[in-house]
KEVEXKE-535564 format. One line per 5 residues: number of its first residue (from 1); their letters; for each residue x, y, z of N, C-alpha, C, O. Coordinates in nm, 2 decimals, always signed. Each point is the difference from the previous one (the first is absolute). Last residue first. Layout:
! residues N
NUM = A = X/Y/Z/X/Y/Z/X/Y/Z/X/Y/Z ~ ...
END
This chain:
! residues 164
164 = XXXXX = -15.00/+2.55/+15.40/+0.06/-0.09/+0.04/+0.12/+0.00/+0.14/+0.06/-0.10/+0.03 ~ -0.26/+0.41/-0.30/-0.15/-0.02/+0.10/+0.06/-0.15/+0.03/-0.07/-0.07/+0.07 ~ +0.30/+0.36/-0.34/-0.01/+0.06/+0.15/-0.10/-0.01/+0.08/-0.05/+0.06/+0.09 ~ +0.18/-0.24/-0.54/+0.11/+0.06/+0.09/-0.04/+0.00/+0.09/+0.04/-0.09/+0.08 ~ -0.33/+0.15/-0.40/-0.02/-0.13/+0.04/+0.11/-0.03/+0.09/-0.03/-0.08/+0.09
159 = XXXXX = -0.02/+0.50/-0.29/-0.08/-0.03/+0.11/-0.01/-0.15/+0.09/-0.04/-0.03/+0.11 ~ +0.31/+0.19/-0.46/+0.06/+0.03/+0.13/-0.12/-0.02/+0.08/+0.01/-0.03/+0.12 ~ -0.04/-0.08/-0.53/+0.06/-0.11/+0.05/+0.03/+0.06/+0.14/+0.03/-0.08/+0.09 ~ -0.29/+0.35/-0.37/-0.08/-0.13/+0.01/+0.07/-0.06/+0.04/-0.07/-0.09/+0.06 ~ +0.28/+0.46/-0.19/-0.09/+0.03/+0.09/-0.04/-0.11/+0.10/+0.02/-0.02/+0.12
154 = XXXXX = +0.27/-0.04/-0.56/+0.07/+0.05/+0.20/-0.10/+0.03/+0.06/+0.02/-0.03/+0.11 ~ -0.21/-0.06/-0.51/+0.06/-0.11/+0.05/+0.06/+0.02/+0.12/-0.03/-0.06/+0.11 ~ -0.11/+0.43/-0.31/-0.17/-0.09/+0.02/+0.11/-0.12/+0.08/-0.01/-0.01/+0.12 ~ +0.28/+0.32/-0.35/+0.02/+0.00/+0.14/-0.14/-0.08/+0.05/+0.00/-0.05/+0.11 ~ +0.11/-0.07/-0.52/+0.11/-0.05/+0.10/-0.04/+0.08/+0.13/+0.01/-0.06/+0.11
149 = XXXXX = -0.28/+0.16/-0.50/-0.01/-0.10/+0.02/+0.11/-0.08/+0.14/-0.04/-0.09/+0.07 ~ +0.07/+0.52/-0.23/-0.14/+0.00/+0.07/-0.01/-0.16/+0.03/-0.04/-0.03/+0.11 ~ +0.39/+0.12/-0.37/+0.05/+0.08/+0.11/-0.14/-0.01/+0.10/+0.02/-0.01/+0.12 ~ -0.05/-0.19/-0.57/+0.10/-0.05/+0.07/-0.02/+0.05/+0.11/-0.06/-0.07/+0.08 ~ -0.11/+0.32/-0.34/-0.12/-0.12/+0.02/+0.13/-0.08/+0.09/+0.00/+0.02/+0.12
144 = XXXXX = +0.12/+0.38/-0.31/-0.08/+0.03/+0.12/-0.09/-0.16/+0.06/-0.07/-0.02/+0.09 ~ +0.38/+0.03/-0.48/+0.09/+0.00/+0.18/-0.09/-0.01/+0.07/+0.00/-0.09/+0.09 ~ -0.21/+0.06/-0.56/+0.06/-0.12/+0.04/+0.08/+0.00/+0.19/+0.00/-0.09/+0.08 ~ -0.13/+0.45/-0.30/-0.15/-0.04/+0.03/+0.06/-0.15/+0.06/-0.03/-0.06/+0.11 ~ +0.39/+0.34/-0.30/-0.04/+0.06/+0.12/-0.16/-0.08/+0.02/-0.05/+0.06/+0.09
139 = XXXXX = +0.26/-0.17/-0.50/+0.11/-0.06/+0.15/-0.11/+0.06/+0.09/-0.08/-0.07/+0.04 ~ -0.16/+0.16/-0.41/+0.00/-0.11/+0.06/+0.10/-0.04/+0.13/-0.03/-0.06/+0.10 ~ +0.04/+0.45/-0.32/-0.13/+0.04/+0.10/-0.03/-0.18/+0.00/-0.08/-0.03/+0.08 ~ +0.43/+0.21/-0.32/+0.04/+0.00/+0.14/-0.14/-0.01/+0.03/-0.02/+0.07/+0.11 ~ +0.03/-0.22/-0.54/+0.06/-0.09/+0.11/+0.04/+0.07/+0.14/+0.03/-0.07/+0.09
134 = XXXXX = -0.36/+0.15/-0.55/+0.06/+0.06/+0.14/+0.06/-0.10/+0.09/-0.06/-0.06/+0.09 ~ -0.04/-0.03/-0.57/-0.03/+0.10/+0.01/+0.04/+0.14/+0.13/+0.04/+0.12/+0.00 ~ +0.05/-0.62/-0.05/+0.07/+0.04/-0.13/-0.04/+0.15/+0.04/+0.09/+0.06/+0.05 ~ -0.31/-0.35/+0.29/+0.13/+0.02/+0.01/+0.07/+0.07/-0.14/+0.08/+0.08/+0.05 ~ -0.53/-0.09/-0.08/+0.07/+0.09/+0.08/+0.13/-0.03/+0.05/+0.07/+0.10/+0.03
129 = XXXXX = -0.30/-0.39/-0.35/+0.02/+0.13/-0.02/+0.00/+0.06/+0.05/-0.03/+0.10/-0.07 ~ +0.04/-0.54/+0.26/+0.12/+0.07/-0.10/-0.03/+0.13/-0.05/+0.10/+0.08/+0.01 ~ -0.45/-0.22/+0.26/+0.14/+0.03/+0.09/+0.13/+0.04/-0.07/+0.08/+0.09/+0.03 ~ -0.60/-0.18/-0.10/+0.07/+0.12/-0.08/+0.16/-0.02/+0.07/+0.08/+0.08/-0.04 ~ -0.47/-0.33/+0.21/+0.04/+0.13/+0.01/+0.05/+0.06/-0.06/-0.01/+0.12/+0.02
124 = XXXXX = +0.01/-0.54/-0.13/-0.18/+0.07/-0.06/+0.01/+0.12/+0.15/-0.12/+0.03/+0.03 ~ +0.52/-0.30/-0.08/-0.02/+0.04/-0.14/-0.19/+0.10/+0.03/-0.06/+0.09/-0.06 ~ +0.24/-0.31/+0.45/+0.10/+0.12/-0.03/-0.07/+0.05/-0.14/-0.06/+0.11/-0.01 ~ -0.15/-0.45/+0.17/-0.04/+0.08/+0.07/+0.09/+0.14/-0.04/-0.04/+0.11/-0.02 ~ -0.15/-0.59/-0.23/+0.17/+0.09/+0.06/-0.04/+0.11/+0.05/-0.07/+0.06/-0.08
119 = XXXXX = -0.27/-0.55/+0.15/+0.01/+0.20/-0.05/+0.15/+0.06/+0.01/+0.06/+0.03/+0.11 ~ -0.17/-0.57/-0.16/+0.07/+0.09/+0.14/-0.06/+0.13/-0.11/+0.03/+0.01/-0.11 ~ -0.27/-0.46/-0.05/+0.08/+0.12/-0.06/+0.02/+0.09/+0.16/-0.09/+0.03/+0.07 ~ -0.23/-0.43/-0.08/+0.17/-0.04/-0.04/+0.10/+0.12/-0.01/+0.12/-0.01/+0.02 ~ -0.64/+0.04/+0.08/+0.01/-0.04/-0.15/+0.18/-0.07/-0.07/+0.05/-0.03/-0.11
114 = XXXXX = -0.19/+0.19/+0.63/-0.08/-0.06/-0.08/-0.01/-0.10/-0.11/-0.04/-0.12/+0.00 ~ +0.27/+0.55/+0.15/+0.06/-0.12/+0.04/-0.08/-0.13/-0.03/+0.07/-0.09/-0.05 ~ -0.29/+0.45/-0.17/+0.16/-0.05/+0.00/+0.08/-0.05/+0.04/+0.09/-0.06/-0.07 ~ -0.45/+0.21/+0.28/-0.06/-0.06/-0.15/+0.12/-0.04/-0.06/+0.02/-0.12/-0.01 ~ +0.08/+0.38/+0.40/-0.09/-0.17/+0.03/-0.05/-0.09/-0.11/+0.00/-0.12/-0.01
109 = XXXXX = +0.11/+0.57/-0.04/+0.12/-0.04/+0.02/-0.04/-0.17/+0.03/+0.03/-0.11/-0.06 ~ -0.40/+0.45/-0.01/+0.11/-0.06/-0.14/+0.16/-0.08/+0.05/+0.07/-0.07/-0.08 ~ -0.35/+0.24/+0.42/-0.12/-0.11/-0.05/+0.10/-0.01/-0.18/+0.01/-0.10/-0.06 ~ +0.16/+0.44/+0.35/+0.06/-0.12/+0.05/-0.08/-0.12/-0.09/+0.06/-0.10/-0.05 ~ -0.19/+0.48/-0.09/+0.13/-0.02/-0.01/+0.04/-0.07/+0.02/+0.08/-0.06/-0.08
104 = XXXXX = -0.51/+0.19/+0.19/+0.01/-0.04/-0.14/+0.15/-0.05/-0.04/+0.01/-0.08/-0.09 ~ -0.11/+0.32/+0.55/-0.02/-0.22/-0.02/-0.02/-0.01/-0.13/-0.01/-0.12/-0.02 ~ +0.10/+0.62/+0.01/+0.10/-0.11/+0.09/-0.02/-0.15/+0.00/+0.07/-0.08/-0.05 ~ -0.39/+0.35/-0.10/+0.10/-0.01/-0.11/+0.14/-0.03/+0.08/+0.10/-0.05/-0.06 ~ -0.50/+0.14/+0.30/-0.03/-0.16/-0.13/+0.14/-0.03/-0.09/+0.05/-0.11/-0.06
99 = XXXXX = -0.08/+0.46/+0.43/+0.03/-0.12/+0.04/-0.03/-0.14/-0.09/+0.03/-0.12/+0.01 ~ -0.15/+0.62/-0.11/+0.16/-0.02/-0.03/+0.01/-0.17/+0.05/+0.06/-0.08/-0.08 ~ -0.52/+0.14/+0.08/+0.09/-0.02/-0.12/+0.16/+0.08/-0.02/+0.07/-0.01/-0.10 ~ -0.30/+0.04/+0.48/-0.06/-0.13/-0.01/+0.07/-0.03/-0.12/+0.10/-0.08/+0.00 ~ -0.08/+0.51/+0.11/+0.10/-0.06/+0.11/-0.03/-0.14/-0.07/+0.11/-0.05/-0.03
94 = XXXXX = -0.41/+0.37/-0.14/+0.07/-0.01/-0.05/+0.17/-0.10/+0.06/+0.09/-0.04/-0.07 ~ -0.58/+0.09/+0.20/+0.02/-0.04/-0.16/+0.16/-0.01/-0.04/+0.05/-0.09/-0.07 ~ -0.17/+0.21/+0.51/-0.10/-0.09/-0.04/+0.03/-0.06/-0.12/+0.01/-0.13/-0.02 ~ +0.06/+0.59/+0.15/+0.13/-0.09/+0.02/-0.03/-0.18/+0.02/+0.10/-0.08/+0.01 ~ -0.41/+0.49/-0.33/+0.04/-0.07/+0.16/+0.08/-0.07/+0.01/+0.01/-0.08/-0.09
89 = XXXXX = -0.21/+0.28/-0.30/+0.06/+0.14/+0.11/-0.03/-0.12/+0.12/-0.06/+0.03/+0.10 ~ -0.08/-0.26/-0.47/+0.16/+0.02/-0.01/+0.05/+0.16/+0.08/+0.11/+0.07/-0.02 ~ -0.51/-0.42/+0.18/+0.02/+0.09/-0.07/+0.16/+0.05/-0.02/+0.08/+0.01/+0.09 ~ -0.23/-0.51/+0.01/-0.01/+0.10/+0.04/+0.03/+0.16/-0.09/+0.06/+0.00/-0.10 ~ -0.08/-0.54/+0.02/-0.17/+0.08/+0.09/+0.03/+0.10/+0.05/-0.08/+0.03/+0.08
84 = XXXXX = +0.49/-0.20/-0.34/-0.10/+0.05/-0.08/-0.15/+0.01/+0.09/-0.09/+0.07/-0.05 ~ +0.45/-0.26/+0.24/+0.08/+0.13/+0.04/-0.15/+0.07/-0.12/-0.07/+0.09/+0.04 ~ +0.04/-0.61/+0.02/-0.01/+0.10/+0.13/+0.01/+0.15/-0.01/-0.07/+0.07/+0.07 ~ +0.22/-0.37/-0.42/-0.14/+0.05/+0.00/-0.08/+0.03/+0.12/-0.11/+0.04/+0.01 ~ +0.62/-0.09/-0.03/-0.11/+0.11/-0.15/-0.14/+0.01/+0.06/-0.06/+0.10/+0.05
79 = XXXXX = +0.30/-0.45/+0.23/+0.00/+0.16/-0.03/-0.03/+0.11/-0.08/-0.06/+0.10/+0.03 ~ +0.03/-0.54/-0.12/-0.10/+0.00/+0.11/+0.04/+0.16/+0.04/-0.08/+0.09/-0.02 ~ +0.37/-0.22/-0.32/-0.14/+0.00/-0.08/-0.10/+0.01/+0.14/-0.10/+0.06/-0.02 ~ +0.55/-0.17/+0.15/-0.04/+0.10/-0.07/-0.10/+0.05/-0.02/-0.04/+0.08/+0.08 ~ +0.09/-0.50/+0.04/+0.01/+0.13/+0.14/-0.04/+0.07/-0.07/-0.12/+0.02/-0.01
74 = XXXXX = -0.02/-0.30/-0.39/+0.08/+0.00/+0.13/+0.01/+0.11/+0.11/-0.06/+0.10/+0.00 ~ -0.07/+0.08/-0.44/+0.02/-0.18/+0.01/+0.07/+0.01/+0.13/+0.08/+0.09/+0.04 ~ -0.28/+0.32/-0.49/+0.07/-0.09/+0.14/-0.07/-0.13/+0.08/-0.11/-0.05/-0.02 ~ +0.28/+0.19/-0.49/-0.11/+0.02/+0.05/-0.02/-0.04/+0.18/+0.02/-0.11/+0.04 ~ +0.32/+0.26/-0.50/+0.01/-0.04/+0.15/-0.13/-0.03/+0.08/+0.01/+0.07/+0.10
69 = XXXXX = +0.01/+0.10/-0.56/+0.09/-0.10/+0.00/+0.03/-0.06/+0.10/+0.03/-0.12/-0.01 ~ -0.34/+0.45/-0.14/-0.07/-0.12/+0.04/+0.13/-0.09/+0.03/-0.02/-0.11/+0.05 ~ -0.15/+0.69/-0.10/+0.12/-0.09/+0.02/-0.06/-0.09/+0.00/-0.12/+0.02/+0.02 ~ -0.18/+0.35/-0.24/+0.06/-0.06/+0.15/+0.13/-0.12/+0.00/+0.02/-0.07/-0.11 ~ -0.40/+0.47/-0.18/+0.12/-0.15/+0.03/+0.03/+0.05/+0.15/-0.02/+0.08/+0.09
64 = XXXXX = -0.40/+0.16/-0.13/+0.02/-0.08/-0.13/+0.10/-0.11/-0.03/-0.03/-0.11/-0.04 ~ -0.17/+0.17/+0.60/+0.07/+0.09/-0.20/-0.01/-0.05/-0.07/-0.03/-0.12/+0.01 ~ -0.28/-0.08/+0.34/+0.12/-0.03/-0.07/+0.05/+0.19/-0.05/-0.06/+0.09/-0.06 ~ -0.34/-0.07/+0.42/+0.02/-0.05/-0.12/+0.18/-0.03/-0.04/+0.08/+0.07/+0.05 ~ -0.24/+0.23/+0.35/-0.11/-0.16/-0.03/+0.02/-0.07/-0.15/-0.09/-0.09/-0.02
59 = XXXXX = +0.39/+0.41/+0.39/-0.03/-0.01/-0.16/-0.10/-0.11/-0.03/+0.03/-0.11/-0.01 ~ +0.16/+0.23/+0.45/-0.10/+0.13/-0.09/-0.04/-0.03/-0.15/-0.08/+0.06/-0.07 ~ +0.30/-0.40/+0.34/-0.14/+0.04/+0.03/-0.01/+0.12/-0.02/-0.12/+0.03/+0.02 ~ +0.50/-0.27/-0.32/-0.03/+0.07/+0.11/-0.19/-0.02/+0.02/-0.08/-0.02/-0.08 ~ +0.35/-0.38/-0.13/+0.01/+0.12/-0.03/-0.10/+0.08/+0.12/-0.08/-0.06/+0.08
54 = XXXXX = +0.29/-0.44/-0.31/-0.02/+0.07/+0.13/+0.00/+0.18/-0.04/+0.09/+0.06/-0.07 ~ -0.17/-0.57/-0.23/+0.11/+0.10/+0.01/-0.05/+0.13/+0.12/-0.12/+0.04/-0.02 ~ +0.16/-0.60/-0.19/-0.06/+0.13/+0.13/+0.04/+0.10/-0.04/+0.12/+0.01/-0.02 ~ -0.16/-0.31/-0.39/+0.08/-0.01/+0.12/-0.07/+0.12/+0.10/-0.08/+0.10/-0.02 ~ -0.02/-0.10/-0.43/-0.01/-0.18/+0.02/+0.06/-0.01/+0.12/+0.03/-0.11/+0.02
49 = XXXXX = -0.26/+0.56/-0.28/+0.04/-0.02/+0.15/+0.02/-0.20/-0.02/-0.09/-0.07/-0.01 ~ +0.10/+0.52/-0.39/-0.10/-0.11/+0.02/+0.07/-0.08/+0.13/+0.12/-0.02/-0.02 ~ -0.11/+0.56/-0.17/+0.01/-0.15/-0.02/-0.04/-0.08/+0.08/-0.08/+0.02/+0.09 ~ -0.17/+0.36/-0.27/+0.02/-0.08/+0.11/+0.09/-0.09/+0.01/-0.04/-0.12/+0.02 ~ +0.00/+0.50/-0.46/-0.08/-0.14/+0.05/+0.09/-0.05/+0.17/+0.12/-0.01/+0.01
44 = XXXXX = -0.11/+0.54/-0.18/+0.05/-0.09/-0.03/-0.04/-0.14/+0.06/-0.01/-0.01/+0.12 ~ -0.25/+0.44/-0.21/+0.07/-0.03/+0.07/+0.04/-0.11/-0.05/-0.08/-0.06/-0.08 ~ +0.03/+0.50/-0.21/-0.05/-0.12/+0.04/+0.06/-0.06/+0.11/+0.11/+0.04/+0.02 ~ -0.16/+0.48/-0.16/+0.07/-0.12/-0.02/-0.08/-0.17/+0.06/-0.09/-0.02/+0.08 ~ +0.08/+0.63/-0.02/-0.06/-0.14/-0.11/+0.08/-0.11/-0.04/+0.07/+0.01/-0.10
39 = XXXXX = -0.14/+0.39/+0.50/+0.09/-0.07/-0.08/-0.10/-0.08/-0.05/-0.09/-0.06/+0.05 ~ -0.10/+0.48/+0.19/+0.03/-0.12/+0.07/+0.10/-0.07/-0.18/-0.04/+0.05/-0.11 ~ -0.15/+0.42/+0.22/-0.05/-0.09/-0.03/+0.01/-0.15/+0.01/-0.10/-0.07/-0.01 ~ +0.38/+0.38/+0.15/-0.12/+0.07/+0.05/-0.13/-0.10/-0.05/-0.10/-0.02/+0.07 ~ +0.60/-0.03/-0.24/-0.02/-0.01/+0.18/-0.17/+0.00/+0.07/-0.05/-0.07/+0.09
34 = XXXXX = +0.15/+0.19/-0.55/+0.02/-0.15/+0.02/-0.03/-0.04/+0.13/-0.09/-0.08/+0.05 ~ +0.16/+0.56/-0.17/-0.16/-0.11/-0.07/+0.00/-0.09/+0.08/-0.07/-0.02/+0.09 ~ +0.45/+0.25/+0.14/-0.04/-0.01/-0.09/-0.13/-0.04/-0.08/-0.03/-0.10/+0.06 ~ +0.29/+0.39/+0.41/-0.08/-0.14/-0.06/-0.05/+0.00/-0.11/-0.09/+0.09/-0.02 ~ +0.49/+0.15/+0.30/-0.13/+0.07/-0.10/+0.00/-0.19/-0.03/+0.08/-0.09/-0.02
29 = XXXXX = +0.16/+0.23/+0.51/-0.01/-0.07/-0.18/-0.13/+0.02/-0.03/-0.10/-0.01/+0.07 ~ +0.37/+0.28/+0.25/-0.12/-0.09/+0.05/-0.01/-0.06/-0.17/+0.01/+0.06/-0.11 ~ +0.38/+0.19/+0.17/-0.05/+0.00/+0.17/-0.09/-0.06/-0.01/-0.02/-0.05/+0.11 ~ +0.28/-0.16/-0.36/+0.04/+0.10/+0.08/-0.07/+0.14/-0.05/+0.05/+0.06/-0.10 ~ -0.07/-0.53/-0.09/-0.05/-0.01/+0.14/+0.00/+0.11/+0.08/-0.05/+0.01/+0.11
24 = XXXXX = +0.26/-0.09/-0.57/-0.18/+0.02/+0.03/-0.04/-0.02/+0.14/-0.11/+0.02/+0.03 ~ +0.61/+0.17/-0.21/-0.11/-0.13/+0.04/-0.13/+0.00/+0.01/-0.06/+0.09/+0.07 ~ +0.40/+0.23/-0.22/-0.05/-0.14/-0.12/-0.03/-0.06/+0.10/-0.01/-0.11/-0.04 ~ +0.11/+0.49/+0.26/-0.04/+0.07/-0.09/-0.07/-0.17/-0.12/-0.11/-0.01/-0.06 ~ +0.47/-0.02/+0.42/-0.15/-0.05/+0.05/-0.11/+0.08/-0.10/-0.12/-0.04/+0.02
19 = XXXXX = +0.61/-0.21/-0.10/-0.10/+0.10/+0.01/-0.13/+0.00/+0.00/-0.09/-0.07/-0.06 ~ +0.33/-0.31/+0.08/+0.11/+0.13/+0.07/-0.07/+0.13/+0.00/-0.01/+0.08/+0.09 ~ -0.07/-0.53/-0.32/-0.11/+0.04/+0.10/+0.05/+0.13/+0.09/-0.06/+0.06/+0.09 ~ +0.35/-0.33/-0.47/-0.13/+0.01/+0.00/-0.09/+0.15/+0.07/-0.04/+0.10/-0.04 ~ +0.49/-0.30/+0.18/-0.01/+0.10/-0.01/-0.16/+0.06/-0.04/-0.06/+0.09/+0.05
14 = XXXXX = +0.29/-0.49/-0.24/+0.05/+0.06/+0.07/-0.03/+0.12/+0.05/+0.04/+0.09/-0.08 ~ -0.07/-0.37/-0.32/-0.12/+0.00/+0.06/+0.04/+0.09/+0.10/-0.06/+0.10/-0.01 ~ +0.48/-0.35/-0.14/-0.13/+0.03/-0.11/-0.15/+0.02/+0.11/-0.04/-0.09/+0.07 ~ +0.57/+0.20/+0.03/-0.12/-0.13/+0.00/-0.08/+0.07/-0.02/-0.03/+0.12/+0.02 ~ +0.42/+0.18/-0.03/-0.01/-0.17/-0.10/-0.13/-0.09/-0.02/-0.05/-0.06/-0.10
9 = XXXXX = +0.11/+0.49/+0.35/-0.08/+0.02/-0.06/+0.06/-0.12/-0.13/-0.04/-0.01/-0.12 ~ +0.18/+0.15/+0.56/-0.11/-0.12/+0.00/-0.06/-0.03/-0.14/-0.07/-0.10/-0.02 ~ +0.30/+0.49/+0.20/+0.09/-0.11/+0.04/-0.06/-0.13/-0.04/+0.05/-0.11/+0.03 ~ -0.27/+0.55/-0.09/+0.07/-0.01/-0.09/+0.10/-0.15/-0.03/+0.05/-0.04/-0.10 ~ -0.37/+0.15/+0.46/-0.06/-0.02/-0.15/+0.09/-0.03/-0.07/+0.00/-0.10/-0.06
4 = XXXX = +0.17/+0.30/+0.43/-0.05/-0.14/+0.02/-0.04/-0.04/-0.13/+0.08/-0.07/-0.07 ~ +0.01/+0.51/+0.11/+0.11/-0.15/-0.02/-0.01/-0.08/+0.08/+0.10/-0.04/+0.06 ~ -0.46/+0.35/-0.10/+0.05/-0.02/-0.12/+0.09/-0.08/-0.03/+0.00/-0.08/-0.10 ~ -0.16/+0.19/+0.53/-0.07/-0.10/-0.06/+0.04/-0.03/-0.15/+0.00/-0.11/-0.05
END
C-alpha cells in the first residue's frame, strides 16, 4: 500500500481516505453535537416554478432548484409525465423516460429540419475529434459497418434469388 501511496502522491488530495484510522466512519462514526441536535442553518427560498417541472411520487414537494431550461413538450414530455406516476423502484418509471430521451432527439431533429437547418450529424458526434484522436478505432467501426452492412445486402438479395 505504501507504493501505491507513494505513486500517486502528485495529485493533490489523493489517498485522503486510505486510512481507515482518519476516517470517521471506521468502524461506527462518533456523532457530533451538531448531528445530535440537528444543524442550524437556514433553508434556502423555493425557487420559483414558471414551467412544469415533474418530480418524483415519493417526493411531494419541488426541491429547492431545479432545472427549467427544457421543460417537457411533446411525445417526449407525454413520456415523462407518464414515467413520473410511478415509483422510481419500478421499471415503470424508468424505461418510459429512457424512451423520452430517444423521441426528445429525433423531436430535435424534426425541429431543425423544420426551422431550414440539416443537423451535421458527423460534427455533434464528435467525429473529427476522434478521427484526430483515434483513427484506428474509426477505420475499424467504419469496416465493421460496411462489412455488416453488405452481408445484410447478400443476405436480402439471395433470398429474393430464390424465390424467383
Amino acid at each position: 500500500m505504501d507504493k501505491l501511496a507513494q505513486k500517486y502522491t502528485h495529485i493533490n488530495g489523493w489517498g485522503i481516505d486510505i486510512d481507515p484510522k482518519n476516517d470517521p466512519t471506521y468502524p461506527i462514526k462518533k456523532r457530533t453535537n451538531e448531528e445530535q441536535e440537528g444543524y442550524t442553518w437556514q433553508r434556502p427560498a423555493q425557487q420559483q416554478s414558471h414551467v412544469e417541472v415533474l418530480h418524483s411520487i415519493e417526493r411531494p414537494n419541488l426541491s429547492a432548484t431545479f432545472g427549467t431550461s427544457v421543460p417537457p413538450r411533446g411525445l417526449s414530455g407525454q413520456l415523462r409525465r407518464y414515467a413520473f406516476k410511478y415509483s422510481e423502484s419500478h421499471y415503470g418509471h424508468w424505461l418510459p423516460l429512457l424512451l423520452a430521451d430517444r423521441v426528445a432527439a429525433v423531436e430535435g431533429i424534426v425541429a431543425d429540419l423544420k426551422q431550414g437547418r440539416i443537423p451535421d450529424f458527423f460534427a455533434e458526434k464528435g467525429r473529427k475529434a476522434e478521427w484526430k484522436y483515434n483513427p484506428q478505432r474509426v477505420v475499424i467501426r467504419v469496416a465493421v459497418t460496411v462489412a455488416v452492412a453488405t452481408a445484410a445486402w447478400a443476405f436480402f438479395n439471395s433470398k429474393r434469388k430464390g424465390h424467383e
